[in-house]
C-alpha positions in Angstrom: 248.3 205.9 215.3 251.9 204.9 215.4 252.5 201.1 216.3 255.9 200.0 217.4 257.0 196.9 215.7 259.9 194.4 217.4 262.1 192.1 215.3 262.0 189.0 217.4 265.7 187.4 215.8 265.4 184.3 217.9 262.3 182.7 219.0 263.0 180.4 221.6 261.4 177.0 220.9 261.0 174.2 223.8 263.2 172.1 223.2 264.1 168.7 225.2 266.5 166.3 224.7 266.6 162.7 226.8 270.2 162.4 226.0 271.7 165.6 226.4 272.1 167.6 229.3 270.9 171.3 230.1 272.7 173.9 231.2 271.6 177.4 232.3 270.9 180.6 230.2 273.9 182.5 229.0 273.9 185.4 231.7 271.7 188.4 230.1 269.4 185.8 228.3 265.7 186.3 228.8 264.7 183.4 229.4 261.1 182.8 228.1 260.4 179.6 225.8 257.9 179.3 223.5 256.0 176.7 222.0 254.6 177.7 218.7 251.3 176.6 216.9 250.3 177.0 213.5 247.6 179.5 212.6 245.5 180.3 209.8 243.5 183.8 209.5 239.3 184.3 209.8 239.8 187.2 207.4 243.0 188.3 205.1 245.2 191.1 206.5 245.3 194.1 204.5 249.2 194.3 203.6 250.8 196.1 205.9 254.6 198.0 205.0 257.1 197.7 208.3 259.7 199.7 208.3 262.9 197.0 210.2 266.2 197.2 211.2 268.4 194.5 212.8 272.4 193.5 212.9 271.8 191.9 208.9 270.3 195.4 207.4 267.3 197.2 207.2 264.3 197.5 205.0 260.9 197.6 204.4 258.7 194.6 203.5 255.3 194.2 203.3 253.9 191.1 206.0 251.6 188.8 205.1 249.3 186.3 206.3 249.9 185.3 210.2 251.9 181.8 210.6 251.9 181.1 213.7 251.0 182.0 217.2 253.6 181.2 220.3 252.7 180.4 223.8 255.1 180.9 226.9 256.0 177.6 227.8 257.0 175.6 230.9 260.3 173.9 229.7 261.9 171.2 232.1 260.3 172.0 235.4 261.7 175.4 235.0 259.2 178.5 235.5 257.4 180.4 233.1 258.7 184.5 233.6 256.2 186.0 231.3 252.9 183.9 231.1 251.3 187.1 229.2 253.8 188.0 226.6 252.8 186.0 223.3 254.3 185.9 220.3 252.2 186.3 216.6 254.6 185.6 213.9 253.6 187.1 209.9 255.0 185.6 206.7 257.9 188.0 205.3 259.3 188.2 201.9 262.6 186.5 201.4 265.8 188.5 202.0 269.5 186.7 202.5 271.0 188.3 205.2 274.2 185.8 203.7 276.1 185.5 207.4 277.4 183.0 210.0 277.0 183.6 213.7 277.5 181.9 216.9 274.9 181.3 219.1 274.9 180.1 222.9 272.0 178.7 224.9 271.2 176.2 227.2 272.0 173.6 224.5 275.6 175.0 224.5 277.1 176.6 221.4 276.3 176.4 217.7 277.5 178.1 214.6 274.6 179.0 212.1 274.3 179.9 208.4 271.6 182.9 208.3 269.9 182.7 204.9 266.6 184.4 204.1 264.3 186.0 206.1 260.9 184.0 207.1 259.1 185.5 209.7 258.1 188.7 211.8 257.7 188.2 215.7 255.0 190.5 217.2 254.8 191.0 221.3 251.2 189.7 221.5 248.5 189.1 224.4 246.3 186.2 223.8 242.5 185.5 224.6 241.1 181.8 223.8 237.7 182.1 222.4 
Protein backbone atom coordinates (compact mmCIF):
# COMPACT_ATOMS: atom_id res chain seq x y z
CA UNK A 1 0.00 0.00 0.00
CA UNK A 2 1.39 3.40 -0.94
CA UNK A 3 0.82 6.19 1.79
CA UNK A 4 1.23 9.81 0.82
CA UNK A 5 3.21 11.67 3.31
CA UNK A 6 2.90 15.79 3.57
CA UNK A 7 5.70 18.01 4.97
CA UNK A 8 3.70 20.34 7.18
CA UNK A 9 6.79 23.48 7.08
CA UNK A 10 4.64 25.65 9.35
CA UNK A 11 2.40 24.47 11.98
CA UNK A 12 0.30 27.15 12.99
CA UNK A 13 0.28 27.48 16.75
CA UNK A 14 -2.56 29.68 18.64
CA UNK A 15 -1.15 32.33 19.46
CA UNK A 16 -2.50 35.59 21.51
CA UNK A 17 -1.14 38.48 22.44
CA UNK A 18 -2.98 41.27 24.96
CA UNK A 19 -0.75 43.82 23.65
CA UNK A 20 -0.49 43.44 20.20
CA UNK A 21 -2.95 43.77 17.61
CA UNK A 22 -4.14 41.09 14.84
CA UNK A 23 -4.41 41.50 11.59
CA UNK A 24 -5.87 39.19 8.91
CA UNK A 25 -4.16 36.17 7.04
CA UNK A 26 -1.84 36.98 4.24
CA UNK A 27 -4.31 36.35 1.15
CA UNK A 28 -3.74 32.51 0.03
CA UNK A 29 -3.03 31.53 3.72
CA UNK A 30 -5.06 28.60 5.06
CA UNK A 31 -6.09 29.58 7.82
CA UNK A 32 -6.41 26.66 10.35
CA UNK A 33 -4.58 27.13 13.95
CA UNK A 34 -3.55 24.47 15.90
CA UNK A 35 -2.94 23.95 19.40
CA UNK A 36 -0.56 21.15 19.97
CA UNK A 37 -0.36 18.60 22.94
CA UNK A 38 2.31 16.41 23.84
CA UNK A 39 2.07 12.67 23.28
CA UNK A 40 3.73 9.66 24.26
CA UNK A 41 3.15 6.14 22.24
CA UNK A 42 1.17 2.73 23.88
CA UNK A 43 3.56 0.76 21.68
CA UNK A 44 6.97 1.79 19.71
CA UNK A 45 6.60 2.45 16.00
CA UNK A 46 8.51 0.22 13.87
CA UNK A 47 10.97 2.83 11.98
CA UNK A 48 9.59 3.89 9.14
CA UNK A 49 12.00 5.46 5.94
CA UNK A 50 9.95 8.69 4.22
CA UNK A 51 11.08 9.68 1.29
CA UNK A 52 10.72 14.19 1.64
CA UNK A 53 11.21 16.99 -0.36
CA UNK A 54 10.66 20.66 0.47
CA UNK A 55 12.18 24.32 -0.62
CA UNK A 56 15.60 23.30 1.87
CA UNK A 57 16.33 19.81 -0.02
CA UNK A 58 15.25 16.38 -0.03
CA UNK A 59 16.02 13.22 1.66
CA UNK A 60 15.15 10.33 3.31
CA UNK A 61 15.05 9.90 7.21
CA UNK A 62 13.83 7.47 9.24
CA UNK A 63 10.78 9.01 11.88
CA UNK A 64 10.63 8.16 15.17
CA UNK A 65 8.54 8.15 18.10
CA UNK A 66 5.19 10.52 17.79
CA UNK A 67 5.67 14.03 19.68
CA UNK A 68 2.88 15.48 19.56
CA UNK A 69 -0.71 15.55 18.39
CA UNK A 70 -2.47 19.04 17.13
CA UNK A 71 -5.97 20.05 17.46
CA UNK A 72 -7.81 22.71 15.14
CA UNK A 73 -8.26 25.43 17.36
CA UNK A 74 -10.68 28.38 17.81
CA UNK A 75 -8.18 31.43 17.91
CA UNK A 76 -9.75 34.91 18.95
CA UNK A 77 -13.40 34.48 18.22
CA UNK A 78 -12.44 33.50 14.80
CA UNK A 79 -13.95 30.15 13.25
CA UNK A 80 -12.48 26.89 13.02
CA UNK A 81 -12.36 25.92 8.87
CA UNK A 82 -11.34 22.33 9.33
CA UNK A 83 -12.53 20.86 12.77
CA UNK A 84 -11.45 17.27 11.27
CA UNK A 85 -8.08 17.77 9.90
CA UNK A 86 -5.49 16.96 12.80
CA UNK A 87 -2.11 17.10 12.77
CA UNK A 88 0.39 14.01 14.37
CA UNK A 89 3.83 15.23 14.45
CA UNK A 90 7.05 12.26 14.56
CA UNK A 91 10.51 13.04 15.85
CA UNK A 92 13.03 13.45 12.72
CA UNK A 93 16.72 13.26 12.67
CA UNK A 94 18.51 16.52 12.65
CA UNK A 95 19.33 18.15 9.22
CA UNK A 96 20.42 22.05 8.85
CA UNK A 97 18.54 23.34 6.16
CA UNK A 98 21.25 26.64 7.07
CA UNK A 99 18.72 29.53 5.51
CA UNK A 100 16.87 32.82 6.43
CA UNK A 101 13.32 33.44 5.32
CA UNK A 102 10.65 35.89 5.76
CA UNK A 103 7.55 34.95 7.05
CA UNK A 104 4.08 36.95 7.12
CA UNK A 105 1.01 36.18 9.31
CA UNK A 106 -1.44 37.67 11.24
CA UNK A 107 1.36 38.72 13.65
CA UNK A 108 2.89 40.72 10.78
CA UNK A 109 6.33 39.95 9.34
CA UNK A 110 9.37 38.18 10.74
CA UNK A 111 12.71 37.06 9.47
CA UNK A 112 13.80 33.49 10.64
CA UNK A 113 17.06 31.50 10.85
CA UNK A 114 15.93 27.80 9.75
CA UNK A 115 18.34 25.44 11.47
CA UNK A 116 17.71 21.69 11.79
CA UNK A 117 14.90 19.73 11.12
CA UNK A 118 12.62 18.57 14.21
CA UNK A 119 9.50 17.24 13.23
CA UNK A 120 7.24 15.54 10.51
CA UNK A 121 3.47 16.82 10.32
CA UNK A 122 0.97 14.03 9.28
CA UNK A 123 -2.79 15.10 8.09
CA UNK A 124 -4.53 13.09 10.90
CA UNK A 125 -8.23 12.38 11.99
CA UNK A 126 -8.66 12.02 15.69
CA UNK A 127 -11.01 9.75 17.96
CA UNK A 128 -10.77 10.38 21.92
CA UNK A 129 -10.95 7.12 23.62
Amino acid sequence: MKASIILALGIGIALSSAGQAQAKDPPGVNSTHFQCYRVSQEKPLKPTQVKLADQFGAWAPKLGNALFLCNPVEKNGEPMKDKVTHLTCYQLPAKNAGKKVLVTHQLGEQVLKVGGTVILCLPSLKKVM
